[in-house]
N, C-alpha and C positions, 0 to 999 in steps of 0.2 A: 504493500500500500504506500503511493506515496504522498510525503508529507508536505504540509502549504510551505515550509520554507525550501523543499527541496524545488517548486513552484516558481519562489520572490527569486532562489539561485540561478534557476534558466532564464527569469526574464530581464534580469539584471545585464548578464552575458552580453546580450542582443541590444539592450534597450538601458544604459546607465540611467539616463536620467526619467526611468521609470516612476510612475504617483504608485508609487509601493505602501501609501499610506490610504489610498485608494482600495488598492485588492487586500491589504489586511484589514479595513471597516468591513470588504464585501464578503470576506472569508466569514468574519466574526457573525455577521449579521446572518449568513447562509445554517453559520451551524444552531446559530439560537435558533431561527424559525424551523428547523429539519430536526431539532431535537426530538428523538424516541422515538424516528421512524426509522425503521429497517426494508433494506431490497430485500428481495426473495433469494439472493444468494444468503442472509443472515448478515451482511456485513453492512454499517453506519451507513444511512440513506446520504451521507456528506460523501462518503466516499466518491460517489457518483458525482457532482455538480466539481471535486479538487478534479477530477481525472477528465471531465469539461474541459475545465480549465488549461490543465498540461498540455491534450492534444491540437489547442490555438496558442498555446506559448512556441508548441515546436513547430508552428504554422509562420512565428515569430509574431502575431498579433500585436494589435495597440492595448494600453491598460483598460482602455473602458470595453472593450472586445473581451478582455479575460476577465473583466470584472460580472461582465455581464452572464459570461460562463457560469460563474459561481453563484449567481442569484439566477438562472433561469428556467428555475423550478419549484421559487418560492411562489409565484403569483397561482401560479396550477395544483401544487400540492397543499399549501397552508391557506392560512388566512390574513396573509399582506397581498394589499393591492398597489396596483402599480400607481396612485397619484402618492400612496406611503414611499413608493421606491424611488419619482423622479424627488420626492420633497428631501430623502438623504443620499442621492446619490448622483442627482441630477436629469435631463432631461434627456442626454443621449441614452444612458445604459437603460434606462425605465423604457425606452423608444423602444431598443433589441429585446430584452425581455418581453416585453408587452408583444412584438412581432414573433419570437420566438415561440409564445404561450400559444399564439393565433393559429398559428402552423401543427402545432400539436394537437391542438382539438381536431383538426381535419380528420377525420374519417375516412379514406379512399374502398369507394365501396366499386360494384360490376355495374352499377347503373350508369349511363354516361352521362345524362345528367348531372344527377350529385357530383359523379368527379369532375366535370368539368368547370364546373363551379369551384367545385377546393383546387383544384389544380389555379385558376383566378387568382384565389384568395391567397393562396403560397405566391402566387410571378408579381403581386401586385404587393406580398410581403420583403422581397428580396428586389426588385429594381426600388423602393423604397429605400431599402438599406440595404447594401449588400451583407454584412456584417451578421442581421438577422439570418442568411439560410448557412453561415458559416459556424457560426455556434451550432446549429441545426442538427450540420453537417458531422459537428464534432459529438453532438447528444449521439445520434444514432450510432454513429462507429463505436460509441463506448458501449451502448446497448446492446449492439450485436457482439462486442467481445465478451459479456455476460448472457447469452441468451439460451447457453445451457440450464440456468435455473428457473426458467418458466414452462409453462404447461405445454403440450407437445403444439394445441392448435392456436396458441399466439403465438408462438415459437415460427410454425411455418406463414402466418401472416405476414409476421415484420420481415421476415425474411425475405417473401415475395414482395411486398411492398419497396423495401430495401434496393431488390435488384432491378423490380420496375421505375421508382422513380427516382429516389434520394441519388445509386450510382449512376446512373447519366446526366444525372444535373451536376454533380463532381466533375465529371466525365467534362460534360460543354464548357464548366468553371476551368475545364485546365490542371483540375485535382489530381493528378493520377494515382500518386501514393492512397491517398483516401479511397481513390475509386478503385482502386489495384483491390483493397484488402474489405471493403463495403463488398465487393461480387465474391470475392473468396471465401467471405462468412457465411452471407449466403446460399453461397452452392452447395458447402459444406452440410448445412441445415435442411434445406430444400431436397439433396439428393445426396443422402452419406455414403449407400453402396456405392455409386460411382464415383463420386468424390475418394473413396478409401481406397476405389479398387485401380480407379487410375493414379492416385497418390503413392501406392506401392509401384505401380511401374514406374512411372517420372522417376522414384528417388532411385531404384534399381537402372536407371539410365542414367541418373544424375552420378549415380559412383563409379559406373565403370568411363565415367569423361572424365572424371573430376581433376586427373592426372594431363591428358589434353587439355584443354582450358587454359591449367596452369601455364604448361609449355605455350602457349601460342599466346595468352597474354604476355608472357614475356617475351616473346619475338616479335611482339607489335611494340611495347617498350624498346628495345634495341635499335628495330629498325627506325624508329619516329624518333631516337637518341643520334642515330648513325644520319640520316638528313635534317639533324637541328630543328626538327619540328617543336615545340615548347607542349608539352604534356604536361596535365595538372594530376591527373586519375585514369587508369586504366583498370577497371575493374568486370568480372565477370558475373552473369546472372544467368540463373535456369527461368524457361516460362513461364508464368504464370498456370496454377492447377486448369481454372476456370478458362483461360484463353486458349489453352491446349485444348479441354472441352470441347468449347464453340467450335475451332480450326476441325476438330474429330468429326465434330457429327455437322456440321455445314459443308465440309469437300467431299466426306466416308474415306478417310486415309485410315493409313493404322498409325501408329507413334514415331515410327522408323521414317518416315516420309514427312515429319514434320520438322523441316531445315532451318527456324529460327528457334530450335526447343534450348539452344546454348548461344546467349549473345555477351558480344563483350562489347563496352560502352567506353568510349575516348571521349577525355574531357580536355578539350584545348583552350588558348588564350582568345584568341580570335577567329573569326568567319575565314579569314584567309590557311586559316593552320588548322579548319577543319577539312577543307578542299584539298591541301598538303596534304593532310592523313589522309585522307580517302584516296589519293593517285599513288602514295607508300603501298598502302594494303590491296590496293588492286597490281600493282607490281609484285608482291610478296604472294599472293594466292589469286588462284583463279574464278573471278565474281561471275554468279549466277546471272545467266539474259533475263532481264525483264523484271529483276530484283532489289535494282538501284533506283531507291525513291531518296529525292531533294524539296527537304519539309524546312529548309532556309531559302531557301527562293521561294517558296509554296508552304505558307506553311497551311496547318488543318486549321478550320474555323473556329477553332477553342485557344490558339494562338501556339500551337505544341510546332517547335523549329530542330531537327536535327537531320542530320543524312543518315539513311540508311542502305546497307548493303550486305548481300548474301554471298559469301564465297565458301568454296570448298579446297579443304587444305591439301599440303600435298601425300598423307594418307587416306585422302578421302571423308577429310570427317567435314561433314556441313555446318555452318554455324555465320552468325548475323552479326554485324559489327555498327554501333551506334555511332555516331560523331556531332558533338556537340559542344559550345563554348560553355564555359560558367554558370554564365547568366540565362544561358538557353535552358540549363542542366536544372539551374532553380527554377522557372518557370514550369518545365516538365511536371516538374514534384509537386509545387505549391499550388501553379496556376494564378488565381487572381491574388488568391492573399500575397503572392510574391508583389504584384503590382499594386499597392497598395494608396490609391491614390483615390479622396474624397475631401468634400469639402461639407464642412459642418455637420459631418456625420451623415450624407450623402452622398451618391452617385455622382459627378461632378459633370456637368453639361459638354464639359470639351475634352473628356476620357474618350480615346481613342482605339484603347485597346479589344480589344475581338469579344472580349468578355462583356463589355461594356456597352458594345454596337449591339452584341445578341440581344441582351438586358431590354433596352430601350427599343428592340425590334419588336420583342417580344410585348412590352408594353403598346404600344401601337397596334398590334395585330391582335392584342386578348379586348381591346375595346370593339375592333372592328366585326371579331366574329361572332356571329349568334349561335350557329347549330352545332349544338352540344356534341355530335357525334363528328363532323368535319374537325369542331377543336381537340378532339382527343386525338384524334386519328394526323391530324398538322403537328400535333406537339411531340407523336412518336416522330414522325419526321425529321422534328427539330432534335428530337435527345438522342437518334440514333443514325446520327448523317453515316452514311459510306459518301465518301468524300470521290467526286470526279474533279481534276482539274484542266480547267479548259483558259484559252487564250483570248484576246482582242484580237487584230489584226494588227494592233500597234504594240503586245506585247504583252497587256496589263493580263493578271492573273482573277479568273475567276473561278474560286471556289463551290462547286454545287453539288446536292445529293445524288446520288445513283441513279441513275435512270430522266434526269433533267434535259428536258429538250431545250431548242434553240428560242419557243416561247419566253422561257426561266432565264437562258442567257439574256434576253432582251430585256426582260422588267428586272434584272440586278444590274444592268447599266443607268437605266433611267424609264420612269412610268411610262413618258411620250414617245421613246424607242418602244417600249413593247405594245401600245395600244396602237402605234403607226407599223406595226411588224409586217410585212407581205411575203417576206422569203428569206431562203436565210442559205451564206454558203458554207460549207467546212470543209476545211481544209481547199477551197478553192470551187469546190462541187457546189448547185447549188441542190437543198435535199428538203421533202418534206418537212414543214414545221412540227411535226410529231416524231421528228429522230430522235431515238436516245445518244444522247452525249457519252464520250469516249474521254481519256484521260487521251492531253495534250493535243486535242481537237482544238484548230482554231477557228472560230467562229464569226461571223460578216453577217451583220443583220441588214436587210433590204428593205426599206421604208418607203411608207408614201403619203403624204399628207393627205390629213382630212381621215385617212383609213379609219377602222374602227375594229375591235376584238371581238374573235366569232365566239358563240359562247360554246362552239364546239371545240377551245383552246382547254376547257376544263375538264374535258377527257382526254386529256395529255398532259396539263400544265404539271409540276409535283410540287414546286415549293411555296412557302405560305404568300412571300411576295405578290408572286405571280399570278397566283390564285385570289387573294383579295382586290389588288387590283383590277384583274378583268370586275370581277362582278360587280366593284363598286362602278365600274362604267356604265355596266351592261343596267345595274338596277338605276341609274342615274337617267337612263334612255329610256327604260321600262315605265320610271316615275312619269320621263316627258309628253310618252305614247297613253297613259297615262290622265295625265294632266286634259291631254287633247281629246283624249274617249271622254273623259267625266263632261267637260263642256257641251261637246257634243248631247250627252245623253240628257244633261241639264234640260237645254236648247227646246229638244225634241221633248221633252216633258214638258214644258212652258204650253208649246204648241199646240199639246195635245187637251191645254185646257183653253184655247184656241187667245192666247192672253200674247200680248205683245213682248218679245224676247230683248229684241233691243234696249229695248225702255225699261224693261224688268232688269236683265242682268249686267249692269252697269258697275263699272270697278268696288264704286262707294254700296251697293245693295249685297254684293259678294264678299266683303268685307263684314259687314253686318253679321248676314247669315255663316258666316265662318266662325267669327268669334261665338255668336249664338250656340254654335253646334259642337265649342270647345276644342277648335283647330285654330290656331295661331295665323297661319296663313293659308290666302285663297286657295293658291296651290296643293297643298295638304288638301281639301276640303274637294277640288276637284279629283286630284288622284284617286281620292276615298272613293268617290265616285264611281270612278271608271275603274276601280281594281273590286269594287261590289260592294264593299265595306260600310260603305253611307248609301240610302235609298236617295233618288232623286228629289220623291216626292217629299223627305224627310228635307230637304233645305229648300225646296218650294214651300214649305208650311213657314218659314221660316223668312220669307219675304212676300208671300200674300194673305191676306186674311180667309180664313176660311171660308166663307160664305162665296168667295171666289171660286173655290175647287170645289166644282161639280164634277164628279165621274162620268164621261162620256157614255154612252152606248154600246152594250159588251161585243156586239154585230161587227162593232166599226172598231175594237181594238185590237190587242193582242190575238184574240180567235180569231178572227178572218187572218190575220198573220200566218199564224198556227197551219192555220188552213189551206193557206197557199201553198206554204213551206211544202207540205204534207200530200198533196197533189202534183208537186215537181218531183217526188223520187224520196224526198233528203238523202241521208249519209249512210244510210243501209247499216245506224245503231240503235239498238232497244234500251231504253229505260227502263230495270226492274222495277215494279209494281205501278208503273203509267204510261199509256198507250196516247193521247192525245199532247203528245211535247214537242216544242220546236226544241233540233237537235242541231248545234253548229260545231262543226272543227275548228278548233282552235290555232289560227294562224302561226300563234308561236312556235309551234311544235308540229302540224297540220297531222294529223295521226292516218296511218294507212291500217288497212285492212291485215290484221294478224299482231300489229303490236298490241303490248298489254294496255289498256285504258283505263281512265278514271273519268268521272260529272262533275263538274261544278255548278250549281243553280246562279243562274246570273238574275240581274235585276231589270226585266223587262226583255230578255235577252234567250228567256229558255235555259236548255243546259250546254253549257259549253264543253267541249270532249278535248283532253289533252291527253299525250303517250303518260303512263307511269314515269316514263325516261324525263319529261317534260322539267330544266331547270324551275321553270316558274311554279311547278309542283313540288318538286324538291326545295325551292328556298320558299317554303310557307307561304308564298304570295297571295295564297286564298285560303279561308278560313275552313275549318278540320268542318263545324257545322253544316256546311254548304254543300259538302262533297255529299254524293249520288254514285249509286250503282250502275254501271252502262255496259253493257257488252254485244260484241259484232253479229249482225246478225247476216248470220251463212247460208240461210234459204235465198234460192234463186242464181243468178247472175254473177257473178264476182264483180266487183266497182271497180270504176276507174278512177284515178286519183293521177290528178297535175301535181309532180313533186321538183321543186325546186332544186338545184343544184350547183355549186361554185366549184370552179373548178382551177387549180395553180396550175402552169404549163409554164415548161420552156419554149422560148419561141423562134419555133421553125414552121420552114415550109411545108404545108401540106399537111400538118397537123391536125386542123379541124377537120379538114376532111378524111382525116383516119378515124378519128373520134367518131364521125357519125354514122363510119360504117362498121365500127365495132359495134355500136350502140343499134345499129341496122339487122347485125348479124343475129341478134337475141330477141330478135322479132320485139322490138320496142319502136314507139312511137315519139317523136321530138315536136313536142308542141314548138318551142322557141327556141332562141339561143343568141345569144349576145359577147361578143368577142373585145377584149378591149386592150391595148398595149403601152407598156411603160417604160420609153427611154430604151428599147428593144431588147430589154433584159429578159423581161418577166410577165405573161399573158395574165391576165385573167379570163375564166370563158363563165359565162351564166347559164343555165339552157333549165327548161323543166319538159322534163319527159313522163309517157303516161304510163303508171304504176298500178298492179292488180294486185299486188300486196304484199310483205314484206319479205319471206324469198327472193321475190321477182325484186326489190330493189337492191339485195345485197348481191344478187348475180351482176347487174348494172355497175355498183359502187366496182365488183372485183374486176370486170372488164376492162372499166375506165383506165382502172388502177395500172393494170398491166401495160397498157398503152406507152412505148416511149418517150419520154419529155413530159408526160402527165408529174408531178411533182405532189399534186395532193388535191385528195376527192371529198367535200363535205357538203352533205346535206344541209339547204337553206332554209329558213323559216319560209311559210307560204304567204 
């Protein structure tokens, strides 16, 4: 057990002119309030809050960070609150506790919901302070080094909790050490046969190297002695249990085949005498193709910088060699707490560093998103980048997750590059806007003013950027389209009580009935409108007197409508449990015959029929209330369906006319088609052709596709 002055003697070390008069009140103060409680190992519930403390003193922390350690579990376990903590110890440390306590009550349950919420409440705790998820960071790790004395099924919670979210947030902070031994705890916990059983082979490989290793670190000394390269540390490491794990069961190798299970780590003075050492040891042994990554030119988006490289000796033994300066070496370990840099006990606005960008990215984009299942599913994203790195054309380095297309390269240059996006080249080609990005892809984004984002980019797009951006366009358009139906339908409701529209809906009477109706502005009030939300007739009540609105003649409304509809064919959909409905397709999405559907009851409008697939269904745009049962009805005829479609093309000769005798060959029909060229780079073709249902358009989509110089086939709104 160790003891608080063994605590005041580390942080002294690091930090002379420590407030040690500071963390001995908060010591004092921890063990009165924690008095005669005991852990469930049986040892002094104090224990816990000094061994807080220790593992941010060896983080090198500030006093009010370790102070904060040692009281942040009086507000949770006793009966001091935190206005008792800022009034003795100030207003920073009562801040991280108080942030600390908050974080602890979260409950991460399988609802997406609720977690998405606590997941909120922790990102909105930690870009507030960062200091709050570092104590956090430092509770749990201590937790998990004790989590043999709890009951077996809290045991495996925290543990899984632990590895889903505490270590990748280590992980994005830059933590490695922390996150290193955070997954090890609980693998161990989570899965001890494997954990035991791969732990006896590791150490059974680890001894019969143990003698190699040695010899070859000191021939990477000698040689890095014999070319004056300045070496601080040369030291040797086995894998990690848990990353051996992953590496085992994500390729199916067996142990023998895993080439970085022995790496040895160079610690140099400078960036220059890392690249030294790295052209020493590729002269000394011969380096694995395809195994030399440079994370100081590139480095990972958690800010983590060293070279690394795989060679094999001259007995054949494989093994991975680190290269890194100092200051790299302490970043690696610490991560943020290395860069330690706030202002008033905050995030400071002009932190630059990778940790600080995430932080602040992430604050930005937990306000923007509402659906609790895209933010759970974006924040895996964010805590588990497989990192591709791709180029500018001018050289700059862009960092992105696996599978990121040239969409994502364009919204991480700038918003107005990826909403103005038309094509894109790499490495010189140009390629659908749905390629997956490749490491050392250079990438040339194609623009064109005025352009605008299909929202068929969000079945490609991957990262959160990119994905918030489109839609906050695409719902920006949808409000305006929108804006202009709600008037509309106003208009035509005025009308219909045969009352003057002009005169009636005048800026200053839209004003009125807006506030009236407890919308701030007209806009708002019309959107409601035209998205169904607000009846029409409900803001007509609202700018004429009732005695005004008389209900016309049911002959001459809606029913004769109905009726018309109903006598041209309509859309060949049924309405479970109502036979006289007008039925329309919904433009957005214009649904064909065999995809899955859903009803929205509109206002004045009958039922509107959108794909399942439909964004404007998926982002809640119409209320859960509204929706109606519909499904296709298959007696008779098969329908015909005008389906729009945009087409990217390179532009050559004779192309459209291949187009439309592919499109000939499948017995299809080309209502139209509109050709249009830019700067003679890049075509675009429009055309709608006639669809009998969704087979028949994916035979269409794969033809197109195949077509030489076709570059990318998407389905347009109707």
């Amino acid at each position: 057990m160790i003891r608080f002055e063994d605590l005041l003697e580390k942080v002294r070390k690091y930090n002379p002119d420590a407030d040690v008069e500071l963390l001995r009140r908060a010591y004092v103060f921890s063990a009165l309030e924690h008095r005669g409680q005991v852990r469930h190992s049986g040892e002094p519930y104090l224990v816990h809050p000094l061994e807080v403390a220790t593992i941010l003193a060896d983080l090198k922390m500030d006093p009010v960070t370790i102070a904060a350690g040692l009281l942040h579990d009086v507000v949770e376990d006793t009966l001091t609150t935190t206005e008792r903590l800022e009034a003795v110890f100030g207003a920073e440390v009562a801040h991280i506790v108080e942030g600390v306590t908050k974080i602890s009550a979260i409950t991460f349950s399988s609802s997406e919901e609720r977690q998405a919420e606590n997941f909120r409440k922790m990102l909105l705790a930690m870009v507030d302070d960062i200091r709050v998820i570092l104590v956090k960071l430092a509770d749990r790790l201590h937790n998990m080094r004790t989590l043999l004395f709890l009951p077996e099924d809290r045991r495996l919670h925290i543990a899984q909790e632990t590895l889903d979210i505490y270590a990748p947030i280590a992980n994005r902070l830059g933590m490695s050490k922390l996150k290193n031994e955070l997954e090890e705890l609980a693998f161990r916990h989570l899965e001890p046969e494997a954990y035991d059983a791969l732990r006896d082979r590791v150490e059974k490989r680890r001894k019969a190297s143990e003698g190699v290793v040695e010899e070859l670190r000191r021939t990477i000394v000698a040689k890095l002695e014999e070319a004056q390269v300045p070496v601080v540390e040369v030291s040797g490491r086995t894998k990690r249990l848990y990353s051996i794990h992953l590496k085992l069961r994500r390729q199916k190798i067996d142990l023998d085949r895993v080439y970085d299970f022995v790496a040895l780590r160079v610690v140099t003075r400078s960036v220059k005498d890392c690249y030294a050492a790295l052209g020493i040891i590729h002269q000394t042994w011969s380096p694995v193709p395809g195994r030399i990554k440079d994370f100081i030119a590139m480095p990972r988006p958690n800010g983590y910088q060293s070279l690394h490289t795989s060679v094999i000796s001259d007995n054949g033994f494989p093994f991975e060699v680190q290269i890194r300066t100092e200051e790299m070496h302490l970043h690696a370990e610490q991560g943020i707490a290395a860069h330690w840099k706030y202002k008033e006990g905050r995030v400071g606005a002009a932190s630059d560093e990778p940790y600080f960008v995430w932080l602040r990215q992430l604050l930005e984009w937990q306000q923007e998103v509402r659906d609790p299942q895209e933010f759970i599913q974006n924040l895996k994203i964010d805590l588990y980048p497989e990192e591709v790195y791709t180029f500018t054309p001018k050289g700059q380095v862009k960092p992105l997750p696996r599978g990121a297309t040239p969409v994502d390269f364009a919204y991480s240059i700038h918003t107005d590059v990826g909403n103005q996006c038309v094509g894109a080249r790499v490495n010189g080609r140009m390629v659908p806007l749905r390629t997956p990005l490749k490491n050392g892809d250079i990438v040339e984004i194609v623009t064109q003013a005025k352009h605008r984002p299909s929202r068929d980019w969000l079945n490609f797009a991957v990262t959160n950027r990119a994905r918030n951006k489109i839609k906050h366009y695409l719902e920006g358009e949808e409000k305006a389209r929108a804006v202009e139906l709600g008037r509309r339908v106003l208009e035509k409701e005025v009308r219909r009580f045969d009352l003057n529209a002009k005169a009636l809906l005048d800026e200053a009477a839209l004003e009125k009935a807006a506030a009236a109706s407890g919308v701030q502005k007209v806009d708002d009030m019309l959107a409601a409108v035209g998205f169904g939300r607000l009846q029409a007739r409900q803001v007509l009540d609202k700018l004429v007197p009732a005695e005004q609105l008389q209900e016309p003649s049911p002959s001459t409304g809606v029913v004769s409508a109905v009726r018309r509809a109903l006598s041209r064919g309509g859309d060949r959909i049924k309405v479970r449990g109502a036979d006289d409905v007008l039925v329309v397709r919904a433009r957005c999405c214009n649904p064909i015959q065999g995809e899955k559907i859903v009803g929205y009851i509109t206002r004045g409008k009958g039922v509107s029929v959108h794909s399942a697939a439909c964004p404007n269904v998926a982002n809640l745009l119409y209320a859960s209330d509204r929706r109606i049962d519909v499904e296709w009805d298959l007696g008779g005829e098969p329908g015909r369906y005008g389906v729009d479609l945009k087409l990217t093309v390179e532009d050559r000769k004779g192309l459209l006319a291949e187009i439309s005798a592919k499109i000939a060959d499948i017995n299809t029909n080309i209502i139209s088609v509109e050709a249009r060229s830019e700067d003679g780079r890049l075509d675009h073709i429009a055309m709608t052709v006639e669809i009998h249902d969704v087979k028949h358009l994916q035979k269409v989509l794969k033809s197109l596709r195949r077509v030489n110089g076709v570059l990318d086939v998407e389905r347009a709104a109707g």
